[in-house]
C-alpha positions as CSV (number, residue, x, y, z in Angstrom):
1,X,-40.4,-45.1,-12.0
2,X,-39.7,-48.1,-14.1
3,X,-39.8,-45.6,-17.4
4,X,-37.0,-43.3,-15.3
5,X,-35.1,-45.9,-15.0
6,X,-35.2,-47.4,-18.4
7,X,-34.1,-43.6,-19.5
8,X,-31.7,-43.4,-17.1
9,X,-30.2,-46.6,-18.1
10,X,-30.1,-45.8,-22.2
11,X,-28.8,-42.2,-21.7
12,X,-26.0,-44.4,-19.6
13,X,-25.0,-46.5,-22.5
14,X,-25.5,-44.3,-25.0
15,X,-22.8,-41.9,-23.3
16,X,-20.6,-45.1,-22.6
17,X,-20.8,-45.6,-26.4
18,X,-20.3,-42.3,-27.3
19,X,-17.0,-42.2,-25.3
20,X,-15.5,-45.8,-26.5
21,X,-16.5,-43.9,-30.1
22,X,-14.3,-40.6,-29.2
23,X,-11.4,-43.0,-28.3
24,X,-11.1,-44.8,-30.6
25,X,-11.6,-42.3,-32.7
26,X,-8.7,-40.2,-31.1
27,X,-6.8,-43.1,-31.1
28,X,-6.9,-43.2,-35.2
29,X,-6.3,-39.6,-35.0
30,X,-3.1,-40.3,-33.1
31,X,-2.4,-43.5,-35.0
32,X,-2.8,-41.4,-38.5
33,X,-0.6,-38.8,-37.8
34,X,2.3,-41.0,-36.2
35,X,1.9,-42.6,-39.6
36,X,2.1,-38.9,-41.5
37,X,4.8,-37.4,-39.2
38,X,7.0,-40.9,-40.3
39,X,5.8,-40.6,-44.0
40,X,7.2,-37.2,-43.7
41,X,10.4,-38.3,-42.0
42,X,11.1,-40.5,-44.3
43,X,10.1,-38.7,-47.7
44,X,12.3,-35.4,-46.2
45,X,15.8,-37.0,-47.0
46,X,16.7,-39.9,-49.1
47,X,19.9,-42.2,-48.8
48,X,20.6,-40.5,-52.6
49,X,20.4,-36.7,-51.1
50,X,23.4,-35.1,-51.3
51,X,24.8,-33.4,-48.1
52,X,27.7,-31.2,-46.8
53,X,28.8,-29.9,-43.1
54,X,29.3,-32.2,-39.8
55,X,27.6,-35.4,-40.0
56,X,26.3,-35.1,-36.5
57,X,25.3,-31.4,-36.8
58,X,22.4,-31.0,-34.5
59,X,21.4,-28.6,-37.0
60,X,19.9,-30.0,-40.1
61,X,18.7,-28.4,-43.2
62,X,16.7,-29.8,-46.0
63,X,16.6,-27.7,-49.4
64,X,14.4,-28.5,-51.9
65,X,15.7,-26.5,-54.7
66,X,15.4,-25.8,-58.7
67,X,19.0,-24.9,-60.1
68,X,17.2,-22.7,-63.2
69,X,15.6,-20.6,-59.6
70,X,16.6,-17.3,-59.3
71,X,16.3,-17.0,-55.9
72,X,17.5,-20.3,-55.3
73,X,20.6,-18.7,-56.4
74,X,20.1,-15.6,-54.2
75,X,19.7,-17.8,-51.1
76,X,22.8,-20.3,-51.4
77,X,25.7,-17.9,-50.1
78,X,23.3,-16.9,-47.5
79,X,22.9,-20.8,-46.6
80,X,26.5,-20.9,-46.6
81,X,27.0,-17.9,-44.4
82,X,24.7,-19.4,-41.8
83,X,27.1,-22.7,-42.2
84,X,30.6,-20.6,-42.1
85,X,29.1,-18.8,-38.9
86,X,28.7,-22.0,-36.8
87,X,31.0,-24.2,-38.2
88,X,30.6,-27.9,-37.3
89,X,27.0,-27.1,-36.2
90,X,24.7,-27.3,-39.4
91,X,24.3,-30.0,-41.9
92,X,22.8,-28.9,-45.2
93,X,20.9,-31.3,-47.3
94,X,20.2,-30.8,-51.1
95,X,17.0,-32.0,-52.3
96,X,15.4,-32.0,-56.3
97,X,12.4,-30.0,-57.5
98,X,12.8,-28.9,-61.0
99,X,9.7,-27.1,-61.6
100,X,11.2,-24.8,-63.8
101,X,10.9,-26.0,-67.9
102,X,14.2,-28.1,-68.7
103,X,15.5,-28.3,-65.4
104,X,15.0,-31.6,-65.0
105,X,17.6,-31.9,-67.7
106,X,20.2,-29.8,-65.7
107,X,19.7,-31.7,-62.9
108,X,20.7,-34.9,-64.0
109,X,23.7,-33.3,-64.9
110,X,24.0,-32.3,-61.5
111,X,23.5,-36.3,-60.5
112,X,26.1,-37.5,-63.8
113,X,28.4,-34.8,-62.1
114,X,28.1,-36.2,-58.8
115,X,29.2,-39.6,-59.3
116,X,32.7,-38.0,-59.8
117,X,32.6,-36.1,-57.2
118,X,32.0,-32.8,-58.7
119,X,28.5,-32.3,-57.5
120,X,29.4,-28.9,-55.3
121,X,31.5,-27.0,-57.8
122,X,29.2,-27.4,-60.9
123,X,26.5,-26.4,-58.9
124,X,27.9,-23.9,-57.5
125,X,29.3,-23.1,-61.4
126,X,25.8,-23.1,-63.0
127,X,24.4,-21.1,-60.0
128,X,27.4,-18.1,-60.6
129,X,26.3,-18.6,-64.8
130,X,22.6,-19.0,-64.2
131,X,21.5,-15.8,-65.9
132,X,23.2,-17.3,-69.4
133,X,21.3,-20.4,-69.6
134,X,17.8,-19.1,-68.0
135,X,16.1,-17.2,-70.4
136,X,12.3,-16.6,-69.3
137,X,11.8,-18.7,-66.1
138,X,13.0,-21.9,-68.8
139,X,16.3,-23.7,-68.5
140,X,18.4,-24.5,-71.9
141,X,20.0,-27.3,-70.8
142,X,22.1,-27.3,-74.1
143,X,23.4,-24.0,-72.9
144,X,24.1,-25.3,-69.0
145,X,25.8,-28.2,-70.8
146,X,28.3,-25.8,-72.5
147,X,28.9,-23.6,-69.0
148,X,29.8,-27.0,-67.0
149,X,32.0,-27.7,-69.8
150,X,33.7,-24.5,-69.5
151,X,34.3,-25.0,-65.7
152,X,37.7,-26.3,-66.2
153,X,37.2,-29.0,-63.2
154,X,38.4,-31.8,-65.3
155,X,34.9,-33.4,-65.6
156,X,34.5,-36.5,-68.1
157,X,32.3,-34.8,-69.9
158,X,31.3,-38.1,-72.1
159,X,31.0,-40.1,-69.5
160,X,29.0,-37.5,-67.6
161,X,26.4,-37.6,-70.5
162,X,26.3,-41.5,-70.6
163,X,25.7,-41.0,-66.8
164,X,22.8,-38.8,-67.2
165,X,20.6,-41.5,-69.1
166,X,20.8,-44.1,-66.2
167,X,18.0,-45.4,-65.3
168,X,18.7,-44.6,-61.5
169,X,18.8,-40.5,-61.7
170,X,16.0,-40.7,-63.2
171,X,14.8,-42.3,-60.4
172,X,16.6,-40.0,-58.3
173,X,14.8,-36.9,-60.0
174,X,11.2,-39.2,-60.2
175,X,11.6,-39.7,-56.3
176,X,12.7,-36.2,-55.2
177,X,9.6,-34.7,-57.2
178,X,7.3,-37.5,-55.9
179,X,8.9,-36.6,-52.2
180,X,8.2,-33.1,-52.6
181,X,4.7,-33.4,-53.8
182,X,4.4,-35.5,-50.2
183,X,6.0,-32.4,-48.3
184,X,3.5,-30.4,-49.8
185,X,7.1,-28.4,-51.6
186,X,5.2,-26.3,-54.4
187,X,7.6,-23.8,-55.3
188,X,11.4,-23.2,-54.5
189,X,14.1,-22.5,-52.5
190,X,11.6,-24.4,-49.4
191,X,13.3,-25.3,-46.5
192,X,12.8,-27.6,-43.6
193,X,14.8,-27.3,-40.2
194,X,15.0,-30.0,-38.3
195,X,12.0,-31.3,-40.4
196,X,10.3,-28.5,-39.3
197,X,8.9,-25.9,-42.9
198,X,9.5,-22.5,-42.7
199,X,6.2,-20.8,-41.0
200,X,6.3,-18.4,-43.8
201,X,8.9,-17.7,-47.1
202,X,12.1,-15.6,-45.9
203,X,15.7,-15.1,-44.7
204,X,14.6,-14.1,-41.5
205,X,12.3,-17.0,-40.8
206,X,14.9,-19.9,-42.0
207,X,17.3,-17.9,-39.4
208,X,14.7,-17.7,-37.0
209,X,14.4,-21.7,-37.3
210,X,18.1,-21.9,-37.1
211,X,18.9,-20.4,-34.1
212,X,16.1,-22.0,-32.7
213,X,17.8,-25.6,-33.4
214,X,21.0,-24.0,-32.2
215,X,19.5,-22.7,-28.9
216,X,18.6,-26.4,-27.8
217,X,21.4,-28.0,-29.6
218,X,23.6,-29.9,-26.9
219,X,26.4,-27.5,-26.1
């Protein structure tokens, strides 16, 4: 009897240590994703991350984008439909990820561009021209230089290449790529709604997303 008991007593702490084991294992669980899901938060957009549409769009969309991508080019007039068709709903975020060879050249002259105020219309310029300075998956930046040139937007084009050594787009570019590798972003266009990816690569499954966001959205 005393032997049942001493059994009984063992099998009772051993499950009573097996339990305070499962919770605080659970606990780190919970503790390590809170910490991933704010990693993620905060590495999905920057204070540097260019943005257009309604401030306090309940709608928010994250691009991570390469401007020598063809089909980064495909999808922006289809992001800009889904902006035109609820206007004042959706917020559209621009983020780096020049994968493509040269691009992070072009890019920074997307960030010299920006800081006067011409961020959106040579984009939008070397996205219309892309085919003339992508030749085999590879930007030539010397070519994308001449096309932004040729824009006509009144663009100080010395100053713009001045701007495009500063030390902070290249940390602009260095951050967006190391924020990206964090977000798991391996190719381009990849989108994020609300910080939630697209389950799968597609038009239909960003829209999806979308109206999703919209569905909830305070009316």
């Amino acid at each position: 009897m005393k032997q049942k008991h001493l059994f009984i007593g063992t099998a009772i702490l051993l499950l009573a240590a097996f339990a305070a084991g499962a919770f605080v294992f659970k606990n780190r669980q919970t503790e390590e994703a809170a910490q991933s899901a704010a990693k993620n938060r905060e590495a999905l957009v920057r204070f540097h991350s260019p943005t257009v549409g309604n401030a306090d769009a309940p709608v928010h969309i994250v691009e991570f984008f390469d401007p020598a991508c063809e089909t980064c080019k495909d999808f922006y007039p289809m992001v800009k439909a889904l902006m035109a068709a609820h206007p004042g709903k959706i917020k559209v975020t621009m983020r780096y990820a020049p994968f493509h060879q040269g691009s992070d050249q072009v890019v920074a002259m997307l960030e010299a561009a920006r800081k006067q105020g011409k961020f959106w219309p040579v984009l939008e310029g070397l996205l219309d021209a892309q085919p003339y300075w992508v030749k085999h998956h590879a930007a030539q930046p010397e070519v994308a230089w001449k096309v932004i040139d040729s824009l006509g937007l009144g663009l100080d084009m010395q100053r713009a290449g001045n701007d495009m050594q500063l030390p902070e787009v290249v940390r602009t570019i260095q951050q967006d790529l190391a924020d990206a590798q964090t977000l798991n972003v391996t190719k381009t266009p990849e989108f994020f709604v609300n910080g939630k990816p697209l389950p799968s690569f597609g038009y239909d499954q960003l829209k999806k997303l979308v109206d999703e966001a919209l569905a909830v959205a305070p009316k």
